[in-house]
Structures are given as C-alpha cells and as structure tokens.
C-alpha positions in Angstrom: 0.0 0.0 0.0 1.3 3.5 -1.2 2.7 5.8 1.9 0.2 8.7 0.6 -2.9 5.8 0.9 -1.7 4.9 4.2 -1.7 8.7 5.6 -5.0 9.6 3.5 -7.1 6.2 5.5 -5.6 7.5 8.3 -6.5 11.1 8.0 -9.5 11.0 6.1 -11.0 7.7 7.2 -9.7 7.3 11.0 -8.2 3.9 9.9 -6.3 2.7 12.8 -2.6 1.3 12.8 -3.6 -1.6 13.7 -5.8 -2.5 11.4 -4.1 -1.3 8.6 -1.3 -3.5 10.0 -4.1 -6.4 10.1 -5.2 -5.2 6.3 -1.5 -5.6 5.0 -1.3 -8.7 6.2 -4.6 -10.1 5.3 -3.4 -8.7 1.9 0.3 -10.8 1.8 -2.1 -14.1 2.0 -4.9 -13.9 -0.3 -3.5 -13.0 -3.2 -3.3 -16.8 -4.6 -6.7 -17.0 -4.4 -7.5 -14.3 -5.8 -6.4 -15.7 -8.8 -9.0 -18.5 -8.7 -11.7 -16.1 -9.4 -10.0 -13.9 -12.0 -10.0 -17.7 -13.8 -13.9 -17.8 -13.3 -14.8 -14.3 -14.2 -12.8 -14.5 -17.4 -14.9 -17.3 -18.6 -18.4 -15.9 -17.5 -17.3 -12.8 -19.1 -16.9 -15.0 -21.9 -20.1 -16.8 -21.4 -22.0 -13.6 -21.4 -20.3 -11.9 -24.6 -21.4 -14.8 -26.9 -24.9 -14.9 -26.0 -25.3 -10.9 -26.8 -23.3 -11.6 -30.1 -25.8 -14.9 -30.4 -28.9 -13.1 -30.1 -27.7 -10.1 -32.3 -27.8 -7.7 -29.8 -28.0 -3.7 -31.3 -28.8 -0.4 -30.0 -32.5 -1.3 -31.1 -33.3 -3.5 -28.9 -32.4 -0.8 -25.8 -36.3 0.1 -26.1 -38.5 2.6 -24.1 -42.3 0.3 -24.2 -45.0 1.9 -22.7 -48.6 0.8 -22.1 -49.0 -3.4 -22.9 -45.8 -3.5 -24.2 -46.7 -5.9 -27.0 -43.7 -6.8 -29.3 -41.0 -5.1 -26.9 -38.1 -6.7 -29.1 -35.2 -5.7 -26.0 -37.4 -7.3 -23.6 -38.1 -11.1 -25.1 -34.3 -10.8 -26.4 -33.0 -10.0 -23.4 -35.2 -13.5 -21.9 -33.1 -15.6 -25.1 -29.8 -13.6 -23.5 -30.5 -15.0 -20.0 -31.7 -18.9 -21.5 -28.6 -19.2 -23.4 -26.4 -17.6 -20.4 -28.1 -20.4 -18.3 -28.4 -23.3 -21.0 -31.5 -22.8 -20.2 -35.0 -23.9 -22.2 -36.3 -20.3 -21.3 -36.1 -17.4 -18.7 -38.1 -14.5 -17.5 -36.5 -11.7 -17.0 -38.4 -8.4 -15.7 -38.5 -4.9 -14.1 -41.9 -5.5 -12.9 -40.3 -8.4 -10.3 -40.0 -6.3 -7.2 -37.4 -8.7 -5.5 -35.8 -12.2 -5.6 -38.5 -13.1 -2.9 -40.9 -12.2 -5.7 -39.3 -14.2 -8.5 -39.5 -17.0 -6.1 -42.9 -16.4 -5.3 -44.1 -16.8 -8.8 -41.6 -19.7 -9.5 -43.4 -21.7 -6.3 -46.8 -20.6 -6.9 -46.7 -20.8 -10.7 -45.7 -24.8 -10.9 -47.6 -25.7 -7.3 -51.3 -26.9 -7.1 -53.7 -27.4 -4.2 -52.9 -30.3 -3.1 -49.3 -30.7 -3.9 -46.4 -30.4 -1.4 -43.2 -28.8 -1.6 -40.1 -29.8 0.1 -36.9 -28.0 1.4 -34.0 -29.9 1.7 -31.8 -27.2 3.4 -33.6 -26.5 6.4 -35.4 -23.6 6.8 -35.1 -21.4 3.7 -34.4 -17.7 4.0 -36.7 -15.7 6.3 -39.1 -14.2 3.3 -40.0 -16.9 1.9 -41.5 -18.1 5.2 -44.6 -15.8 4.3 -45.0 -17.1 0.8 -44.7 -20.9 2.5 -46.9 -20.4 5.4 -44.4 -21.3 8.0 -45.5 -21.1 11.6 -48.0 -18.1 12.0 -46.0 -16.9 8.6 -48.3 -16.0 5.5 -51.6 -17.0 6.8 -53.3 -14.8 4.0 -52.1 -15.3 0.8 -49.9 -18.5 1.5 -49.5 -21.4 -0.1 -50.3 -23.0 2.8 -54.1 -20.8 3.0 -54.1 -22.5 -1.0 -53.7 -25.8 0.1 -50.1 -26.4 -0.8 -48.2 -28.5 1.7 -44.8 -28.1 3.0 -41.9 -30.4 4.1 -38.5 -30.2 5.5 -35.2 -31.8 5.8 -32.9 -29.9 8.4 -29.0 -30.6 7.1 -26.8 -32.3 8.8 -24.9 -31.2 12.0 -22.2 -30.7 9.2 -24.0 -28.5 7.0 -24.5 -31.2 4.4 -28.0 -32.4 2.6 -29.6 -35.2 4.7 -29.8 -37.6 1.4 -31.1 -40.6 3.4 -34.3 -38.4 4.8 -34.6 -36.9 1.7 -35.0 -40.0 0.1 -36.8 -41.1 2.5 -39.8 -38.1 2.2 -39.7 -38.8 -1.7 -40.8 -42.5 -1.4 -43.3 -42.0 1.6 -44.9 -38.2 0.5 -46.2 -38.9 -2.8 -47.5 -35.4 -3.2 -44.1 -33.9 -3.3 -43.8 -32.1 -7.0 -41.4 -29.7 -6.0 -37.9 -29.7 -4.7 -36.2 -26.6 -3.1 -32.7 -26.1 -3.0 -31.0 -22.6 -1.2 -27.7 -22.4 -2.7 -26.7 -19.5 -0.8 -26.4 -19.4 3.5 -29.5 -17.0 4.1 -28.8 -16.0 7.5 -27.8 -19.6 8.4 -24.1 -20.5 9.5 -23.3 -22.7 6.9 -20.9 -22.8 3.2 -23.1 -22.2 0.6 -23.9 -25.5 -1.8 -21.3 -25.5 -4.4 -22.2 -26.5 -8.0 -20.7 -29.8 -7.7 -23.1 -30.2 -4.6 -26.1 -29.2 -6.3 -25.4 -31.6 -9.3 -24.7 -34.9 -7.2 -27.6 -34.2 -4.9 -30.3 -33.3 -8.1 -29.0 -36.8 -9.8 -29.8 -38.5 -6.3 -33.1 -36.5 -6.2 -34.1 -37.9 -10.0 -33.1 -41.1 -9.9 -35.8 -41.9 -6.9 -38.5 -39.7 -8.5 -37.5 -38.7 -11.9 -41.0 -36.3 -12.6 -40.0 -34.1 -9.5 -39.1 -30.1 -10.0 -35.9 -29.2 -8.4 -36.1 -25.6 -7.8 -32.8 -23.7 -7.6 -32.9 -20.2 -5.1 -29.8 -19.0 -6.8 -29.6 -15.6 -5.0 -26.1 -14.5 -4.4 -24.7 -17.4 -6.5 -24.7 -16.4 -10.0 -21.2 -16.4 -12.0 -19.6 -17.8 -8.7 -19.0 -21.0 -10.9 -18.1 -22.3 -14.1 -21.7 -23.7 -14.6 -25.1 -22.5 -13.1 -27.6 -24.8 -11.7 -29.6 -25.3 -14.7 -26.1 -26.5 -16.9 -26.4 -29.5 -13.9 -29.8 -30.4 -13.7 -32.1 -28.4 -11.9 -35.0 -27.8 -13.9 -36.1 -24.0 -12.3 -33.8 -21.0 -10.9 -34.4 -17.8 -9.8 -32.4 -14.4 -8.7 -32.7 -11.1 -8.0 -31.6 -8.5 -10.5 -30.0 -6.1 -7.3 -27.5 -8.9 -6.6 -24.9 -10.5 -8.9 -26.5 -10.7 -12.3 -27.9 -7.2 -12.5 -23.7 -6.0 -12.1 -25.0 -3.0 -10.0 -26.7 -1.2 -13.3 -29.9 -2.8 -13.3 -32.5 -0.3 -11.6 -34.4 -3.1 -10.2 -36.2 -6.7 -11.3 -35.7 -10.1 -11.3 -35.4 -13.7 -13.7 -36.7 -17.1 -13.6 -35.0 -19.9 -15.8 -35.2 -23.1 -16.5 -37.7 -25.6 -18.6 -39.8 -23.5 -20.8 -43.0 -25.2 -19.3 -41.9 -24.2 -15.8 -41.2 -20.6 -17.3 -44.1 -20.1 -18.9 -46.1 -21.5 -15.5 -43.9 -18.9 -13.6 -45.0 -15.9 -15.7 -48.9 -16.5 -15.7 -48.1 -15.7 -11.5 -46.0 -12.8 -12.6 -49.2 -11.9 -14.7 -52.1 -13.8 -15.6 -52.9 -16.5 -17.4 -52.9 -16.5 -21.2 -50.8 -13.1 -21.2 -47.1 -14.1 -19.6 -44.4 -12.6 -20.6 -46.1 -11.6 -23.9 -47.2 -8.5 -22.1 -45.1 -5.7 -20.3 -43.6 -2.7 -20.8 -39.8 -2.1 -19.5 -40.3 1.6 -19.2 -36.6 2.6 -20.7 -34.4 0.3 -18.4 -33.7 -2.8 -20.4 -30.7 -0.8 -21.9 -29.6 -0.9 -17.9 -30.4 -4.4 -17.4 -28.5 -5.5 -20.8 -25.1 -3.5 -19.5 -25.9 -4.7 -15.8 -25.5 -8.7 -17.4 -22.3 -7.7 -19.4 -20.8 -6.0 -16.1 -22.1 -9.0 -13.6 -19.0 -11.7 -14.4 -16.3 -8.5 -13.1 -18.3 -7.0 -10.5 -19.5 -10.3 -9.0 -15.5 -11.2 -8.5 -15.0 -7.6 -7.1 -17.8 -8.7 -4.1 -16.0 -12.3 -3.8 -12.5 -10.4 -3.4 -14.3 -8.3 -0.4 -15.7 -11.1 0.9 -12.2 -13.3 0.6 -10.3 -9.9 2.2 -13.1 -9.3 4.8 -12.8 -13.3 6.0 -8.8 -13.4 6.8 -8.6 -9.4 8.2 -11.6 -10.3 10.7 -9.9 -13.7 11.3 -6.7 -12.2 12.4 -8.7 -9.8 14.5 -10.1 -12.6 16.2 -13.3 -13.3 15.1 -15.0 -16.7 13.9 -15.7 -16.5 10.0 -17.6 -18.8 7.5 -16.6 -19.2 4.7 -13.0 -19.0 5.7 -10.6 -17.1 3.1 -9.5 -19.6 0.8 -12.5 -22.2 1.5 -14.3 -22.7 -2.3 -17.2 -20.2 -2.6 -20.5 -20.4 -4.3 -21.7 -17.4 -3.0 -20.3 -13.7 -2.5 -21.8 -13.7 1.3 -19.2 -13.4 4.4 -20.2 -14.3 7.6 -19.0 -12.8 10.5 -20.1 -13.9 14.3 -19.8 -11.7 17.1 -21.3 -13.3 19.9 -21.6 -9.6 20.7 -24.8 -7.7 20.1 -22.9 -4.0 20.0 -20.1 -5.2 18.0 -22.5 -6.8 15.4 -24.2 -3.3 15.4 -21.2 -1.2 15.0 -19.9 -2.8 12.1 -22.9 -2.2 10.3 -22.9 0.9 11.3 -19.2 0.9 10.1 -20.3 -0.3 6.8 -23.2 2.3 6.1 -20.3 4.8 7.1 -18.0 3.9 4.6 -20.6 3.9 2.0 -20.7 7.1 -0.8 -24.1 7.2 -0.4 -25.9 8.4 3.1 -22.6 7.5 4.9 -24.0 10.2 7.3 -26.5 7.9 8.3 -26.8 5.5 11.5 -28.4 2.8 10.3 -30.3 1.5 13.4 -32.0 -2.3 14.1 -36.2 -2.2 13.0 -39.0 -4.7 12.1 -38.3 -4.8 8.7 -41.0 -6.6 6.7 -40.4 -10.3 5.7 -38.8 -10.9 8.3 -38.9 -12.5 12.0 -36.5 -10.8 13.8 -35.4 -7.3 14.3 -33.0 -6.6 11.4 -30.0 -4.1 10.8 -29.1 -3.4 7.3 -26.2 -1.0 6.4 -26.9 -0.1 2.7 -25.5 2.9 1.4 -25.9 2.4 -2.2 -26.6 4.0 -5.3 -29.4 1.7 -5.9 -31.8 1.0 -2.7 -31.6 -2.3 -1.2 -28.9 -3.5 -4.0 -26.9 -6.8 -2.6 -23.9 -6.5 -5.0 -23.2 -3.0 -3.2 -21.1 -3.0 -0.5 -23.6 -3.8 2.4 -24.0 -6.0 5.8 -27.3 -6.8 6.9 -28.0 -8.9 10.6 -30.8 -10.4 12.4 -30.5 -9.1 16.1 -30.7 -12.8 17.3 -27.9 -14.6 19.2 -25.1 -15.6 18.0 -25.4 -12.2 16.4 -24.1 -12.9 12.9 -23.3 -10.0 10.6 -23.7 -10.9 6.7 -21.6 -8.9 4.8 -21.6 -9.1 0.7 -20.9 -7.3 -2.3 -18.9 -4.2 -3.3 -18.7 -2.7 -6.6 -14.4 -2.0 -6.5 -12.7 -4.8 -4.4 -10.7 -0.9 -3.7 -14.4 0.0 -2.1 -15.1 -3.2 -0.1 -12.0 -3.2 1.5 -12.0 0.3 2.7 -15.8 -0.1 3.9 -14.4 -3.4 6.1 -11.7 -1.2 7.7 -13.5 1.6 8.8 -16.3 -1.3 10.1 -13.1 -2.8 12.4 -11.9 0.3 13.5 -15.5 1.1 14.6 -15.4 -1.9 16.9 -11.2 -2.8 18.4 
C-alpha cells in the first residue's frame, strides 16, 4: 500500500494502525486466491459476450415500451440472453419483479397446485419466503399453505450437508411432493453455501428416486460464482434477483426465472395472468440498464467475492470466527462474520453504512423490517436502494449475532468499507 494511501485512511477515514497493519497482512495471503476467481470471471465474461453476439444484440433492442408493451423486441431478447447464459430452455426476466422473494414467489406458486407439497432440503429457507410458504404463523393470508399447498423439510446435517437418506426417505413415503427446493446461498444460516458440484450430485440423487420431481434452484447471491449455473447441472427451475450478482449494479431493479420453458411459462402467468405471460409488459426505458448490468455481472460479481475473501482473513486475524473461511471454495459472494456480541455486530454495520458514498452520514439502526422475524440491521449505502452487489451488511439481532456482509462494486471500495467497520469496533 502507497505511503500517501496509508496517511490519506488515516487522515480521512480514522483507519487505525492496527488495522491497517491487520489489512496488510490479510493482503500478503490472499492473493493466490485471488487468482482462482479472476479464472472464473474470465470465462463468464466470456459466457455472457457470446450470448449478446448470439442473439444479435443492437442499440434497437435498448427500447422505451409503454402501455401493454406488445412486441418489446429488447425485452423477449434480453429473456433468449439469459436462457442461453443459463443453458436454459427459457427465462423470464423483468423490471416489474420487485425482488428475488418475488421471482421466487411466482416460480413456487406458478408450478404448485392445491394439493401438492413442496419440500426444502436445506432447512429452513431464508426468512421471506417463510410468508410465501406459510411457516408457523407466517403467511396466513395469501400463503401457499391458505391455497392448500403442503410443505416439508429436511434440516441438514450437523455438518451443514443435505440429509440424502431423509430426503429420500420423504420422496418415497410423500407422494404429493412435486417440487424440490434447493438454497444455494447461506441465508442468514451458519453454513458454506452448496457449491455447483453439490447441487449436481444431490439433483442426480433426487431424479433417480423420482424422476418427474421439479428441483427448484434459489440462486440468489450465486450467479457467475461457478463455471456452470444450476440449470447447466440439472435443476430444472432458478431464480435471482436483478439487485445482486446478475444485474452488475446497473440494473434499476427486477428479477429472472429460468429453466424448462414449461416451468417458465407456469412462472410468468403468477407474474401476470394466465394467457398473457411474458407476452405483455412494458420495460419503461431500463432494459438498456439491465443489458449493460449482465455484461458488467461476471467482473463485478468477482469484485464482491475479493471483499468477501479480504473481509474473511482481516476479521480472522482480529479474532473473530468467520464462515466461509478465506481460501474455502465459494458459491456465494456472502461473508459471515459472528460476534457473539450484540454491539459489536451493530457497529460494524454501522461501520459499513459509514464507509458507504451514499448516506454515509447515516446511522443505520436495528427495525421490524417486513419479511422478516427478527429485528434486522441493514447498512446499505448504495446507489441503488436495497442492492446486494453494493457493498452492504445486513444482521438479524438474534444470538449468536451474525453479521452478513456481501458485495462491493471496486474490491478498492469493499476493503475500505471493512476497515472503517473494524476500526469502529477494536
């Protein structure tokens, strides 16, 4: 690090000695794997260029629809940029998706019938979808539990591994089980997210007891982590947020769904109504955004997974317990941090919002925030509201108090927002 950088943190930024010490060090040891992602984003940068060329992308498909938005040529192209980008039958991709909780939704409630049951196999999935499931006194109006949809789960294993054996033993005994759902990413669990060679072995397992059985990817967080996505190994459905990985922090907002173009299809007619689909929709002048936001997602998804990498070994050698740990295999850009500490888990979120460039003046504060069961802290200063690949930490205030920390534009940005978060709280 330059003399003039180490005076400027310092000055500017109240960086402490010690943890710029703790930074340089951090720095000395990652740097090999670093160079495991730069392999990765080269070929989903790749990836991403030849299904644009493969599609014919031009400035005339960066339309402004308005009204039904019949025959929006950037909007169904942009869908054949995602399918191929997935080897994917079809995708969905839309502004109108208010979240990845709302892709989700319509994923679930699109292929699911009265009757039917649907069955995670990671435990509990992320706090949001708990209303759209009808867990517990979750989502009694609207639910798919108030529709008549059932819902099993498998825990995992005190290891953080599927539970094949129960798993298989639900798909032989429950035969009303059409739908499988897999979390790739940790949620605000303390576990390693699945990695792709996971989620292939354990789909494979999952179709050769019941081979008719939709295996439904939640791939927030996950996209471009990997060489492959979960559709190139078998599941048949995924769905994402356009605020997180894929959307490269350009995309104003929206969502996708891929997968098999019967699922798709089933998917949109939630997203809209039956007969209409996707055919309908205007994109009211950001599909230009959300074109760019896929061509930036391969680099800036790396860029999170450096901060995360960086943020793992710096708050390891300050002596706190980390999952992933720096140089485990990643298949997600979230860092979790534990605390044990219900002040120190609040000032480092307060450290991230303050090393944000936008409302760093802000204390960002614990509040009911809807969707979810506990009290929740979020430290978001980003140019888009709410946006996941920004640099951003988010926390249930629930014991062991575990801080979630992911994306980050610049690797240059991350790191500087994790260094003003530990000097908050040594």
């Amino acid at each position: 690090m330059l003399q003039q950088t180490k005076e400027y943190l310092k000055k500017e930024f109240k960086i402490k000695d010690e943890v710029l010490s703790l930074s340089e060090k951090a720095l000395s040891e990652i740097e090999h794997v670093f160079n495991r992602y730069d392999e990765i984003r080269e070929f989903n940068q790749l990836k991403v260029l030849k299904a644009l060329q493969e599609e014919r992308i031009s400035e005339s498909h960066f339309t402004n629809s308005s009204g039904y938005g019949y025959g929006d040529i950037g909007r169904d192209s942009l869908d054949k940029v995602y399918a191929r980008v997935f080897g994917a039958e079809a995708a969905l991709v839309r502004p109108h998706f208010v979240n990845g909780t709302h892709a989700i939704g319509a994923a679930l409630f699109g292929n699911l019938r009265t009757g039917d049951t649907m069955m995670s196999i990671c435990g509990s999935p992320y706090d949001t979808l708990h209303n759209i499931i009808g867990i517990g006194n979750k989502g009694k109006i609207g639910s798919m539990k108030e529709y008549g949809i059932n819902y099993e789960q498998v825990d995992l294993t005190d290891d953080g591994k599927i539970n094949l054996e129960e798993v298989k033993n639900k798909l032989e005994s429950i035969p009303s089980i059409k739908l499988v759902h897999i979390q790739r990413s940790t949620g605000y669990g303390w576990r390693k997210a699945l990695l792709i060679e996971d989620i292939e072995k354990v789909i494979k397992f999952i179709k050769s007891i019941k081979e008719d059985v939709i295996v439904f990817v939640d791939n927030c967080y996950g996209e471009f982590l990997d060489l492959k996505e979960p559709t190139e190994v078998g599941a048949d459905l995924v769905a994402g947020s356009l605020i997180k990985n894929i959307g490269g922090g350009i995309a104003p907002t929206g969502g996708y769904i891929a997968g098999k173009e019967e699922y798709v299809t089933q998917a949109s007619y939630r997203l809209t109504t039956p007969g209409i689909g996707g055919e309908c929709g205007s994109t009211f002048g950001v599909v230009r955004s959300m074109y760019q936001g896929l061509f930036l997602a391969p680099h800036i998804t790396i860029e999170a997974v450096k901060t995360a990498i960086f943020t793992s070994k710096i708050m390891e050698l300050a002596g706190f317990e980390v999952l992933p740990k720096y140089d485990d295999e990643r298949s997600d850009i979230i860092q979790a941090i534990k605390f044990n500490d219900k002040d120190k888990l609040i000032k480092f979120c307060k450290g991230i919002q303050k090393g944000s460039p936008i409302d760093s003046f802000v204390e960002c504060e614990p509040w009911d925030m809807p969707g979810y069961e506990d009290e929740v802290i979020m430290a978001a200063g980003a140019f888009i509201q709410g946006s996941s690949i920004e640099l951003s930490a988010d926390a249930p205030i629930r014991e062991p108090y575990i801080a979630y920390l992911q994306g980050g534009l610049t690797f240059d940005h991350g790191k500087i927002g994790v260094l003003i978060s530990l000097s908050n709280i040594l």
